[in-house]
C-alpha positions in Angstrom: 0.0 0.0 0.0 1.4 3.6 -1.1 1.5 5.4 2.5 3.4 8.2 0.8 0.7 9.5 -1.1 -1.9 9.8 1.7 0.6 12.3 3.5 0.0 15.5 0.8 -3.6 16.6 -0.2 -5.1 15.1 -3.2 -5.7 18.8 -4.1 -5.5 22.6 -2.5 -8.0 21.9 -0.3 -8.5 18.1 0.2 -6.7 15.1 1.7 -6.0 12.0 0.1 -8.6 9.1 1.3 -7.6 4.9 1.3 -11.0 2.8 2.2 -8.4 0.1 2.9 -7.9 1.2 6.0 -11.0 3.4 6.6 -9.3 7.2 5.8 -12.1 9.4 4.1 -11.2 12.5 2.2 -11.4 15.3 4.3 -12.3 18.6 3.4 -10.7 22.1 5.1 -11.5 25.6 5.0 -10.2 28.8 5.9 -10.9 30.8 8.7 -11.0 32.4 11.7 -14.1 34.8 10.9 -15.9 32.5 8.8 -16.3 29.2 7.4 -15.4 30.3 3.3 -15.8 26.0 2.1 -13.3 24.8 0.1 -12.3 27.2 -2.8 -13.5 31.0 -3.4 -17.0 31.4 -4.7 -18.9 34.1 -3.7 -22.3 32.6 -4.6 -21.5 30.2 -1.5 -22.1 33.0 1.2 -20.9 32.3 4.9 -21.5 34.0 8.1 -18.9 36.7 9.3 -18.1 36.9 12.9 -15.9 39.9 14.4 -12.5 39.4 14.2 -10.4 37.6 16.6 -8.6 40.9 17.8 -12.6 41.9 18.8 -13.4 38.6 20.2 -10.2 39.0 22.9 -11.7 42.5 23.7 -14.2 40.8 24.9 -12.7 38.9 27.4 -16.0 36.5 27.4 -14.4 33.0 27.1 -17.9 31.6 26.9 -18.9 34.2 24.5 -15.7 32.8 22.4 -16.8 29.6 22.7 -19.8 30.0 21.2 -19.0 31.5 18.9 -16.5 28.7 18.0 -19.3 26.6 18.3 -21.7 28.1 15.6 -18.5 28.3 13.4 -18.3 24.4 13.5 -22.0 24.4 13.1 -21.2 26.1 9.8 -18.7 23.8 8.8 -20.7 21.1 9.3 -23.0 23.1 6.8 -20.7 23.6 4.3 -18.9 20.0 4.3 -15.8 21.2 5.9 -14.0 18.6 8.7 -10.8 20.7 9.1 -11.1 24.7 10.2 -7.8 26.1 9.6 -8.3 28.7 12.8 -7.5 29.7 15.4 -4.2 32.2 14.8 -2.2 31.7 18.1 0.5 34.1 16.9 0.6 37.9 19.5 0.6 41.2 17.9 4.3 41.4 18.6 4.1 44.7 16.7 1.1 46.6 15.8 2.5 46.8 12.7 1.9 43.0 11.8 0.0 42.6 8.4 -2.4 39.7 10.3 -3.0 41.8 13.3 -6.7 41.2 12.7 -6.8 37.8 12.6 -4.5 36.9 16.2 -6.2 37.8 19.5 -3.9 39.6 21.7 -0.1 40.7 22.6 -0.8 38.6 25.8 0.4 35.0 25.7 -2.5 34.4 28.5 -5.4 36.1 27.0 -4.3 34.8 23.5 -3.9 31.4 24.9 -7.5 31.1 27.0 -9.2 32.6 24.3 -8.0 30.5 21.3 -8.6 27.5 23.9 -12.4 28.8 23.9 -12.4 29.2 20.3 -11.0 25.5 19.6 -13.5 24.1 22.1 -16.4 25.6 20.9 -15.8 24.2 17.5 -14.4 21.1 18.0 -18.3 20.3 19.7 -19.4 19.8 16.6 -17.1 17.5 15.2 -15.1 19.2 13.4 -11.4 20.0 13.8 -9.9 23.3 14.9 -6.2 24.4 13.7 -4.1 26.1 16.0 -1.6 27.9 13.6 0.8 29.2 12.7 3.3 27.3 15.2 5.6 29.2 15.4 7.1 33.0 15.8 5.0 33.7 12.5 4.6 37.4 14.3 5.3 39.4 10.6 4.2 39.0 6.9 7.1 40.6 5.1 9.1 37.9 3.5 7.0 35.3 5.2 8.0 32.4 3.4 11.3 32.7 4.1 12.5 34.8 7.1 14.5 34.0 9.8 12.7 34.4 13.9 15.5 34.7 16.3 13.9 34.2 20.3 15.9 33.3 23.4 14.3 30.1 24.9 12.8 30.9 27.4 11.5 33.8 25.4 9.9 30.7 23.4 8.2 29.1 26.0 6.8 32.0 28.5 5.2 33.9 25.4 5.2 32.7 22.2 4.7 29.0 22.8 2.5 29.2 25.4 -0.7 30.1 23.6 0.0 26.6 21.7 0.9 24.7 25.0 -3.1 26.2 26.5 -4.4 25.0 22.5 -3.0 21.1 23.3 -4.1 20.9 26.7 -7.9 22.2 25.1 -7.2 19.4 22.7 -6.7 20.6 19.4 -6.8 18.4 16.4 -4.4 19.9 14.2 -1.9 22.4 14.5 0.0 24.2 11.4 3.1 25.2 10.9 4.9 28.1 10.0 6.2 29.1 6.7 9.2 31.2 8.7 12.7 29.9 10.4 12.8 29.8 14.3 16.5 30.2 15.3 17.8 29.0 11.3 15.1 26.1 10.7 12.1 26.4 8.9 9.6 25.2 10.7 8.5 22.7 8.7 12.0 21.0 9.7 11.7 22.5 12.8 12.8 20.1 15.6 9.8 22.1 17.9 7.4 19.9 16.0 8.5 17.1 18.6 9.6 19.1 21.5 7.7 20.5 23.5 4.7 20.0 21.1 4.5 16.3 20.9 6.9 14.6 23.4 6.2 16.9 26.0 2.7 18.6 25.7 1.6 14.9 23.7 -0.1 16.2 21.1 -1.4 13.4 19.0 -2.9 15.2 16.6 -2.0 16.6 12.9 1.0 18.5 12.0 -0.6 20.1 8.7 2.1 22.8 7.0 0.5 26.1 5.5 0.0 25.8 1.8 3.4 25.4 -0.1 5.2 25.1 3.7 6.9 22.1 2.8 9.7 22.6 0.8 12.1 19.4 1.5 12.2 16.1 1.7 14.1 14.3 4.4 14.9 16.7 7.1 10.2 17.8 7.3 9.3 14.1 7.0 11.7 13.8 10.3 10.5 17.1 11.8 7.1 15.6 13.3 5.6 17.5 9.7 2.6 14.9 8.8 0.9 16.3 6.0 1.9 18.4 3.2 -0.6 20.8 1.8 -1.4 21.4 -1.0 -1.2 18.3 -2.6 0.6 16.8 -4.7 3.5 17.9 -3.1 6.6 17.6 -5.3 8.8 17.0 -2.6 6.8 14.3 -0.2 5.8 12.4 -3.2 8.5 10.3 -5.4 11.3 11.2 -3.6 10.0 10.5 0.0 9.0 6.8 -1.1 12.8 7.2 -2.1 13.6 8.5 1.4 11.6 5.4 2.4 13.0 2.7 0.2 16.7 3.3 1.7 15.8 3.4 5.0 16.9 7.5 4.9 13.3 7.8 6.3 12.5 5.0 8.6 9.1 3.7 7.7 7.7 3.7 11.3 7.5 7.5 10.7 5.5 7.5 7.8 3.1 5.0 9.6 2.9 7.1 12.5 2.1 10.1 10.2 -0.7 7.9 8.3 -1.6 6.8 12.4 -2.3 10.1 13.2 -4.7 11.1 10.0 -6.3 8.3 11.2 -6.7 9.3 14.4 -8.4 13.0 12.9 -10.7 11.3 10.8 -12.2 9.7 13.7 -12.4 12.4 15.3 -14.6 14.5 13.1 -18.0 13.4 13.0 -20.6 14.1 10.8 -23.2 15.8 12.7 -26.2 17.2 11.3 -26.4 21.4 11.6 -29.2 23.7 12.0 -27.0 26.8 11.5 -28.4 29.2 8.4 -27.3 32.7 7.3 -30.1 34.5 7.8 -31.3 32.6 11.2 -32.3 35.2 13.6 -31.1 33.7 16.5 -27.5 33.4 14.8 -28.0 36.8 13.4 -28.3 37.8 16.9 -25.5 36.7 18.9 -23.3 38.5 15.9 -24.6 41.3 17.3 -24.2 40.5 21.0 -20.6 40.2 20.1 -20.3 43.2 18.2 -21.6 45.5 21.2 -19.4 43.5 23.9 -16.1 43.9 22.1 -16.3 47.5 21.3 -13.8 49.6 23.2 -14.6 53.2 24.5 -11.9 54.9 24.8 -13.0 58.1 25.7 -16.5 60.1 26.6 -15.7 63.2 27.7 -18.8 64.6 29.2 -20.6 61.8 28.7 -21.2 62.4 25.1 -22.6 58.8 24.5 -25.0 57.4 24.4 -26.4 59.4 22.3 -29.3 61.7 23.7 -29.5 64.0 20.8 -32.0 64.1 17.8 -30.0 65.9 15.1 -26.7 63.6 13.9 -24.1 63.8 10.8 -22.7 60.7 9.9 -19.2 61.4 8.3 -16.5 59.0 6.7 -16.6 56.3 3.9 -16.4 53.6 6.1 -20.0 54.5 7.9 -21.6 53.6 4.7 -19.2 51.1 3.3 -18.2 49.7 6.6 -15.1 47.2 6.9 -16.6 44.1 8.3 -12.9 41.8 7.9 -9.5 41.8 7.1 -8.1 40.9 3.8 -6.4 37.5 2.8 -6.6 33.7 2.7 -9.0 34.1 5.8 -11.8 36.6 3.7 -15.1 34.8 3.3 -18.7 35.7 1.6 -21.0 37.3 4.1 -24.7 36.4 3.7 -25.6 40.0 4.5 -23.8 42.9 5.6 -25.1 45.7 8.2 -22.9 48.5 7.9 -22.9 51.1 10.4 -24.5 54.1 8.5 -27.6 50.8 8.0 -27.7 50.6 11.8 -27.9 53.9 12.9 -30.4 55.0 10.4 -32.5 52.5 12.3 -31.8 54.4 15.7 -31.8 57.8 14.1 -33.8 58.0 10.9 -33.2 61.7 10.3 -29.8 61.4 10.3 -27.4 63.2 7.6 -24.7 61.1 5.3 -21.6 62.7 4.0 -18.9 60.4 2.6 -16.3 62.6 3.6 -12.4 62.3 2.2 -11.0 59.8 -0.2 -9.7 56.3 1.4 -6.9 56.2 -1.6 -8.0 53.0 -1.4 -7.0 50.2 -4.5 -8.9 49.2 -7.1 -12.1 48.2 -6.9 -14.0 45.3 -8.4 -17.2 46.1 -10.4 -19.7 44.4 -9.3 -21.6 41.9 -11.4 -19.4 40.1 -14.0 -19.9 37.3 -17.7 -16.9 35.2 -17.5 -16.0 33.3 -20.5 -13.0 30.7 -20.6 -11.6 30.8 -23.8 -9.0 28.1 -25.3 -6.2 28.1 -28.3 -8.3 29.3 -30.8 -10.2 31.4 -29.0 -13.4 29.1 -28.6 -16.1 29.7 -26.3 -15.4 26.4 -23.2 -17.4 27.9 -20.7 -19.4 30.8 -19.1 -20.6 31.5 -16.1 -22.2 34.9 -14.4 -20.4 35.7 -11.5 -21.2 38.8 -8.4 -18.1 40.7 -7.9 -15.2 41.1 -10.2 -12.7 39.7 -8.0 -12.3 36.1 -9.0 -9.8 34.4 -7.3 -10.6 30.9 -8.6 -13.1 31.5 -11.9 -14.2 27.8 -13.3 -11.5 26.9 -15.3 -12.1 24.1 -17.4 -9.5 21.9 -19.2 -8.2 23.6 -22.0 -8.6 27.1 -21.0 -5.9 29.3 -22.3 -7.9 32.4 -21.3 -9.9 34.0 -18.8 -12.3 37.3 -20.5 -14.5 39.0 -17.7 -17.1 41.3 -19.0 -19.2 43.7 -17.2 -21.3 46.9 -18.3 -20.7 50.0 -16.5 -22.6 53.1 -16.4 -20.8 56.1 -15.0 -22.3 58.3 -12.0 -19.9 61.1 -12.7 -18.1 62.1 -15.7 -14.5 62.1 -15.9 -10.9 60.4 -15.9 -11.8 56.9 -14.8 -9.4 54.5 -13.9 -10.1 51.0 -15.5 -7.9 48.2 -13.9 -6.9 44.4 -14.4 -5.2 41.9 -12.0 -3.4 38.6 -13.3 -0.3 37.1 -14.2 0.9 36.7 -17.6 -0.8 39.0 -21.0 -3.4 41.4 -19.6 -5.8 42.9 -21.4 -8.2 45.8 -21.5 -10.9 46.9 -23.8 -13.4 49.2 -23.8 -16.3 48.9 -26.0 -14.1 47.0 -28.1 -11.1 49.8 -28.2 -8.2 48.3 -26.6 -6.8 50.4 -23.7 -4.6 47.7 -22.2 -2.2 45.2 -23.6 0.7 44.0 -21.5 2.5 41.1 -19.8 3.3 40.5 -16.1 5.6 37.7 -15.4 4.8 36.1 -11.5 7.5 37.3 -9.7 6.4 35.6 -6.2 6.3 32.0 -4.5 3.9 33.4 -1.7 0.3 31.5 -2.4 -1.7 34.6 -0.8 -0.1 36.7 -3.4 0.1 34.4 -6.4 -4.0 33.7 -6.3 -5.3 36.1 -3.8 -3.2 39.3 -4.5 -2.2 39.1 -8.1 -0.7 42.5 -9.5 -3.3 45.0 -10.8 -2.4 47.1 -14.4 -4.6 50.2 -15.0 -5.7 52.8 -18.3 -7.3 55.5 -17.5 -10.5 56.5 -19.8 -13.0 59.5 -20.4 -16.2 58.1 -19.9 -19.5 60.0 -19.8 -21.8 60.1 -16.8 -24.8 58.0 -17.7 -23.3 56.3 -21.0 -22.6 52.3 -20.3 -20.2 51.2 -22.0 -18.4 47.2 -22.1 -15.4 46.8 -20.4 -13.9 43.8 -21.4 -10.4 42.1 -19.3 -8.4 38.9 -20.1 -5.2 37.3 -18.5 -4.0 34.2 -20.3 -3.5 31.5 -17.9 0.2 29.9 -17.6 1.5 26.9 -15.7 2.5 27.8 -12.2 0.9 31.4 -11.7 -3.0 30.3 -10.5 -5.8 31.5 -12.6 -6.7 34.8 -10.0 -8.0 37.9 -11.9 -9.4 40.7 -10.9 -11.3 43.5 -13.7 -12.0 46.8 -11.4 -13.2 50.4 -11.9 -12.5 53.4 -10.3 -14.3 57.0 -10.4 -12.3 60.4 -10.6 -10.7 61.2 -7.3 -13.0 63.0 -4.7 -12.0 66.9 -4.3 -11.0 66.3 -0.6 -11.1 70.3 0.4 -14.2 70.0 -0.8 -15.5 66.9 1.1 -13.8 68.2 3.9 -16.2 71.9 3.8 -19.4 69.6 3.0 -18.7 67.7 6.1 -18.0 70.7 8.7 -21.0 72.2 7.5 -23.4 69.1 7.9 -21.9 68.6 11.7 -22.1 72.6 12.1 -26.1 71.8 11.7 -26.3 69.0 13.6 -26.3 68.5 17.7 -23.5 65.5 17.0 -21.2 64.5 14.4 -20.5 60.6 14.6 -17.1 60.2 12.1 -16.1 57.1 11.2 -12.6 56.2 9.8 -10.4 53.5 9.5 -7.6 51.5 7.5 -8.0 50.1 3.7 -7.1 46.5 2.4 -4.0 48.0 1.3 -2.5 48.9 4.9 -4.0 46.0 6.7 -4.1 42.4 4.6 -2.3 39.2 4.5 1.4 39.0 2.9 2.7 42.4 3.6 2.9 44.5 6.7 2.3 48.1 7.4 4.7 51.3 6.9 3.5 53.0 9.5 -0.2 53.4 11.8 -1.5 56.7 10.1 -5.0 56.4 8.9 -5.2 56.7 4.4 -6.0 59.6 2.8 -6.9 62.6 5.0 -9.0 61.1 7.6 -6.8 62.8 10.2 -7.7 66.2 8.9 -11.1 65.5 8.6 -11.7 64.5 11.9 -9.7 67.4 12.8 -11.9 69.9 11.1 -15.1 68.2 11.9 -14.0 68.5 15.9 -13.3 72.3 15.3 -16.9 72.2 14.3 -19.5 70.5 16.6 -19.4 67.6 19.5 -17.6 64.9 17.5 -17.8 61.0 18.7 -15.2 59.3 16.7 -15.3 55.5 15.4 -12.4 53.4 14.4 -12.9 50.7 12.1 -9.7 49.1 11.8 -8.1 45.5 12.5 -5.4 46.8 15.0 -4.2 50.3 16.2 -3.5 53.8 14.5 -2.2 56.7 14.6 -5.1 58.8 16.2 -3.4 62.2 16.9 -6.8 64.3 17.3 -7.8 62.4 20.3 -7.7 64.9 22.1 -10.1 67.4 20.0 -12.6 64.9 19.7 -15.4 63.9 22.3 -15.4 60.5 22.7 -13.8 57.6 20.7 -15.0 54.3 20.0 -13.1 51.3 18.3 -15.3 48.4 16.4 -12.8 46.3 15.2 -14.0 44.3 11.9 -17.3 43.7 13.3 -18.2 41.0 11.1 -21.7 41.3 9.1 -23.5 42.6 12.0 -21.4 45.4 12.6 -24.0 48.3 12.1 -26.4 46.8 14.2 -23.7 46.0 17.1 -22.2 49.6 16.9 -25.9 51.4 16.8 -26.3 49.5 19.7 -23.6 50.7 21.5 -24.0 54.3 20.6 -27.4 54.7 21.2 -27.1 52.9 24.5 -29.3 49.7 23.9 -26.1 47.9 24.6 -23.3 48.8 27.0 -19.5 49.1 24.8 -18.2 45.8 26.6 -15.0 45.7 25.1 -11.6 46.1 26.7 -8.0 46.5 24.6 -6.5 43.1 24.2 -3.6 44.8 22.9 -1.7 48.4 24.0 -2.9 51.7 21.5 -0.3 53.9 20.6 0.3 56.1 17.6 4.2 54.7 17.2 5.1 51.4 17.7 7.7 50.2 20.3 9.2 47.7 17.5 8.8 47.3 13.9 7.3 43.9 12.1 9.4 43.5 9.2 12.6 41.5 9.0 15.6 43.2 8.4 18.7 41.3 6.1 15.7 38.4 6.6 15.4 38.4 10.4 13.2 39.3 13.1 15.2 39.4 16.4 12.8 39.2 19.0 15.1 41.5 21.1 12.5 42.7 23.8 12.5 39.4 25.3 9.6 38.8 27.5 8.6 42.5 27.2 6.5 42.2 24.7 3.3 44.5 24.0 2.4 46.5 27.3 5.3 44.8 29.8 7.5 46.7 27.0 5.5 50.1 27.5 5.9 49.5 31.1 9.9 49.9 31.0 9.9 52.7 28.2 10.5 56.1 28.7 7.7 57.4 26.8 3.7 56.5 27.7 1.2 54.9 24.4 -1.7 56.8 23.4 -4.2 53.7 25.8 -3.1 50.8 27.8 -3.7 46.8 27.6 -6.9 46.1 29.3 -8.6 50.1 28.8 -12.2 50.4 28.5 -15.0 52.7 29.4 -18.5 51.5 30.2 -22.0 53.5 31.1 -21.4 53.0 34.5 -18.6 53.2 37.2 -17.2 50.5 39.5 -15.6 50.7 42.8 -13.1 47.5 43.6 -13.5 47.1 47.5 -12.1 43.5 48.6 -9.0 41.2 47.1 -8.6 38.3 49.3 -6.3 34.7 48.0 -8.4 32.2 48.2 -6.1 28.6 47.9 -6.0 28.7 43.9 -6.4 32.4 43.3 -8.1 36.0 44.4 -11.5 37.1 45.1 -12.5 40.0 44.1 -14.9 42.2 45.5 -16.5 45.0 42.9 -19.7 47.0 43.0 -21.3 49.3 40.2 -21.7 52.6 41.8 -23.1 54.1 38.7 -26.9 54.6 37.7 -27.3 52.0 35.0 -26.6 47.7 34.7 -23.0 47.0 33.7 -20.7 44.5 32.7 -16.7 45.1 34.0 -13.8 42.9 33.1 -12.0 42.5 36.4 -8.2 41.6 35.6 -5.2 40.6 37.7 -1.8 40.9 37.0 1.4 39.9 39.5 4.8 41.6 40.1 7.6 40.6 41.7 10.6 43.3 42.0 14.2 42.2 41.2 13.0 38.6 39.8 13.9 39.3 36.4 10.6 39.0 35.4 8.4 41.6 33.0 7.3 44.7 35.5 3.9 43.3 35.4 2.1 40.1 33.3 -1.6 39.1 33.3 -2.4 36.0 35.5 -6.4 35.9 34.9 -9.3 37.8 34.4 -13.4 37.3 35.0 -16.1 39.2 33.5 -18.9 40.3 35.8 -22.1 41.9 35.7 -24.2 44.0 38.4 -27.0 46.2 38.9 -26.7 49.6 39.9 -25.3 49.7 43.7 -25.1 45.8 43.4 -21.7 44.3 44.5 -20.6 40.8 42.6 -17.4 38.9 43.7 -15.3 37.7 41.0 -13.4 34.1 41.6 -10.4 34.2 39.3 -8.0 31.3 39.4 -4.1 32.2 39.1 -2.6 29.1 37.7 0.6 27.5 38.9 2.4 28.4 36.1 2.0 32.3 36.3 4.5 31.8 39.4 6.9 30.0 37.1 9.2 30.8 34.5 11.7 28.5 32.1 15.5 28.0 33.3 18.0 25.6 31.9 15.2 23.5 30.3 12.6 23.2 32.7 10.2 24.9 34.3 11.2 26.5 37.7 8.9 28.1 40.6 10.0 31.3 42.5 9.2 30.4 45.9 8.2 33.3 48.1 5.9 35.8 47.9 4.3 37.7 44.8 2.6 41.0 44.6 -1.5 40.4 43.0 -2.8 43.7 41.8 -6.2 43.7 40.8 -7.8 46.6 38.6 -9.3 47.7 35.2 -6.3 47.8 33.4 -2.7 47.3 33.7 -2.2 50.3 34.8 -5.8 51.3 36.6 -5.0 49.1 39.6 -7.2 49.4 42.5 -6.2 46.5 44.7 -3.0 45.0 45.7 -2.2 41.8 48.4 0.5 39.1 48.4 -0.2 36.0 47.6 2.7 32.5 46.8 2.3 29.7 44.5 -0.2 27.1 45.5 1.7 23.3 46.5 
């Protein structure tokens, strides 16, 4: 029997299946925000949760979890056994291209609340992936560069959110396209130690797609299964490996033992879940309102109490529900977050304020014709969106032509684009505009057949005339079939947008702005220059708070640059809200919903480090200060700490007493209105080498107005510990508990030492 070929996919998003010994296909998907199915169709719609960066601002493990349990629902929906989510990796650097799709910069919170995640889906029978394992922390040169950490650097932080996924029980774990100390980490000798000798993980070591790029030294690694498949290198010349004993054939058994061992795992259970179920619809929307952040309400500016509102910013009406990448999926419907407060405030005003500078973007409805040699018609199909990163290719296809017919609002310069490797074209009512080549310069699968390179004309068109754009990209071994045909209006005269938008909040009693970041500045494969918002967002808001009572509302992945918070009334971050945003955010603002949210990760306008490798490495050289326990030992203060949140009521922390396995805490809402407070508890201990301050647990709690609510929250054994000489090691004696509303809002302080 050929073992060899069960250990790569039988295709990009399938694994090879042997009746003989009772191993069915099995089918994954993408995640973390969504269950996409295998391949990228948008007719096959999905539902969009908020992104992991919100979830951890919610600090609600059992919100998490189910949440992770309505994902696996819709995997079961959609076919799918393997969920390639949760990211485990911290927001090292705010930086970080994927910021959006990892939870926190706290190894803890990251670690409990991808447990959460993995639990809730892995109820339904289908398999979680904790990924990417490990020191994947920048998307610059991904495939290739080089993560220098200390060891013990390793295992307090960056391993540890993996070490809390095994001891949940996850079912597969990926890894990483980078190096970790000079190996990539599909040779990585990690694989086997800690994660399966010593955590005894028995599940699947899957590689991201194209991670496996040798023979020998990844089939040794603990590596179990190459994807995509084929894989070149695990097919002929591992049975080689195998035949000369280079590869001892007990490792390929326990690598086909252990796909064994995941397809019993998933089970086939029926789901109820459906896009448009209200009950489904509705937790979306619980979870929107509990991981919004408040920043700020100066006067008490929210919830809104006014009748007269301006809505201001593209992203109010056109509202960023998810980050870009291998992780995007379909929504079913999409609330943005001029939709939901329309339904608070029907009289409000819309101005779209200042131009996003934002990419191309893809008309809407698309015909799609695959041509071959000659030309001939092989197949059509009518497609939504112009963005086509797998059209129906059939055998023989030499071409891809997408059509669609576009009538101009506006008459001027428009920008016509197409995306694809190899010839481009562009035609426009039959006049060729376009005619070029672009060899694929790039190994990276998000950027081969997610983020193919767009080539523009630029054309007079008439406002109200439609005219037939035509694009084609010829299709070539080795470069995907990915296009893209896209259409952009004249630039918007931002002095003007600018004046229209000072005068609509002049007239109103609030103006509500929203801004945030484009798929350009936040997306999979590259990382960001720099935190300032595109365009001139900052100078709107600017203007706009010169003007009237301004609430601000950030709709972005990770932090920014936000240099008018000061001008500007109160300030409210929504994350990607997923497809429920609007509704979630009206919520909050018009005070149906209380902003529940706390920051999982430390705001500041300038980062501490930078993402991107430099001569192909990323020295790790903060050590364990990573995040805020770096802020805590600079000389300079970011714009809001880890764990900042406002609420619409006030809290009081009155009691912190040990109890045998943690703290008690005693809080009581002194305010006038129900609230829900995330109580968190971090420990210190001066002159130990250790960070200034870390995070040792956490409990949500709610209370009535004047009510007082104890919180129970367990400090585990290994808060007290850290890693020396190869081994864990407990400081004996006494440690400082603080206990407070942020990491640096402490209320209440005791000593407490490491339970027997």
């Amino acid at each position: 029997m050929d073992f060899v070929r069960l250990l790569s996919g039988s295709s990009v998003w399938r694994t090879a299946s042997e009746p003989l010994l009772g191993l069915p296909e099995l089918v994954m998907s993408d995640g973390p925000v969504g269950v996409r199915g295998p391949g990228w169709d948008e007719r096959r719609t999905s539902l969009v949760l908020p992104s992991p960066t919100a979830l951890a601002a919610t600090w609600d493990l059992d919100l998490v979890r189910e949440l992770g349990a309505l994902l696996g629902a819709e995997a079961r929906r959609k076919g799918v056994d393997v969920l390639l989510a949760p990211n485990l990796n911290l927001h090292r650097s705010p930086l970080g291209g994927r910021h959006f799709e990892c939870f926190s910069e706290d190894p803890l919170l990251t670690g409990l609340a991808g447990a959460a995640y993995i639990s809730g889906v892995q109820s339904r029978g289908v398999a979680a992936t904790a990924k990417h394992y490990v020191g994947n922390e920048a998307e610059t040169e991904r495939m290739t560069y080089d993560s220098l950490i200390a060891a013990r650097v390793l295992r307090e932080v960056y391993l540890a959110p993996f070490e809390a996924a095994v001891a949940a029980g996850v079912w597969v774990v990926m890894s990483a396209y980078n190096q970790v100390n000079g190996v990539p980490m599909a040779e990585s000798p990690l694989l086997r130690e800690p994660l399966k000798d010593e955590w005894g993980f028995d599940g699947v070591v899957v590689s991201d797609w194209g991670g496996v790029r040798s023979t020998v030294a990844s089939a040794l690694s603990g590596q179990d299964l190459a994807m995509p498949g084929p894989n070149d290198f695990w097919g002929d010349p591992l049975r080689a490996a195998v035949d000369d004993g280079t590869v001892p054939e007990e490792v390929v058994r326990d690598k086909v033992a252990r796909l064994r061992r995941l397809a019993g795992r998933v089970r086939d259970r029926p789901s109820t879940v459906s896009p448009s179920d209200p009950a489904e619809l509705a937790l979306l929307r619980r979870a929107v309102a509990d991981s919004c952040v408040l920043l700020k309400n100066d006067g008490e500016v929210l919830p809104l109490s006014t009748p007269k509102i301006a809505v201001i910013g593209a992203h109010a009406a056109r509202t960023r529900i998810q980050g870009g990448g291998s992780g995007g999926v379909y929504p079913s419907s999409v609330v943005s977050i001029l939709d939901g407060l329309r339904e608070v405030a029907p009289g409000l005003v819309h101005v779209p304020g200042v131009d996003l500078q934002a990419g191309p973007s893809p008309v809407d409805r698309v015909w799609v014709r695959m041509l071959g040699d000659d030309g001939e018609e092989l197949f059509t199909e009518d497609r939504r969106t112009g963005w086509l990163p797998e059209p129906s290719v059939v055998e023989g296809t030499r071409t891809v032509e997408v059509s669609s017919f576009l009538r101009p609002e506006v008459s001027g310069h428009w920008r016509l684009s197409m995306a694809g490797w190899g010839r481009l074209t562009l035609s426009v009512d039959g006049r060729r505009v376009l005619d070029t080549h672009v060899p694929c310069d790039s190994d990276d699968p998000a950027t081969v057949h997610l983020k193919p390179p767009f080539r523009h004309a630029v054309v007079w068109l008439e406002e109200g005339v439609e005219v037939l754009v035509q694009g084609t990209r010829a299709i070539e071994p080795h470069t995907g079939r990915a296009c893209v045909l896209a259409a952009d209006p004249p630039a918007l005269d931002d002095d003007a947008a600018i004046r229209q938008a000072v005068e609509a909040a002049a007239e109103a009693d609030v103006a509500i702005v929203v801004v945030g970041t484009t798929e350009e500045i936040e997306s999979e494969a590259h990382d960001r220059t720099g935190l300032g918002l595109p365009g001139r967002q900052d100078d709107l808001v600017k203007a706009v708070a010169a003007a009237a009572t301004t609430v601000v509302v950030v709709n972005s992945g990770g932090p920014v640059a936000m240099p008018w918070r000061d001008e500007v009334d109160a300030l409210l971050l929504c994350w990607f809200p997923g497809q429920q945003g609007g509704h979630g955010v009206a919520d909050v603002l018009s005070g149906r919903r209380e902003p529940g949210g706390r920051l999982p990760t430390t705001w500041s306008d300038v980062p501490l480090v930078e993402a991107a490798p430099v001569h192909g490495q990323v020295i790790y050289a903060e050590g364990l200060n990573a995040g805020h326990r770096g802020w805590l030992t600079a000389d300079r203060s970011p714009g809001y700490w880890f764990g900042h949140g406002l609420g619409y009521t006030t809290w009081s922390y009155e009691d912190l007493t040990p109890t045998g396995d943690g703290v008690r805490v005693r809080v009581r809402n002194t305010g006038e209105r129900a609230g829900r407070e995330v109580v968190q508890v971090y420990l210190s201990r001066p002159g130990s080498g250790r960070p200034p301050r870390w995070l040792a647990g956490f409990a949500v709690v709610r209370a009535e107005p004047g009510e007082a609510v104890e919180a129970t929250v367990a400090l585990p054994r290994r808060a007290f510990q850290h890693w020396e000489a190869g081994g864990w090691r407990t400081d004996e004696g006494e440690f400082v508990v603080h206990a407070g509303r942020s990491v640096v809002d402490l209320r209440l302080k005791c000593v407490a030492s490491p339970s027997p």
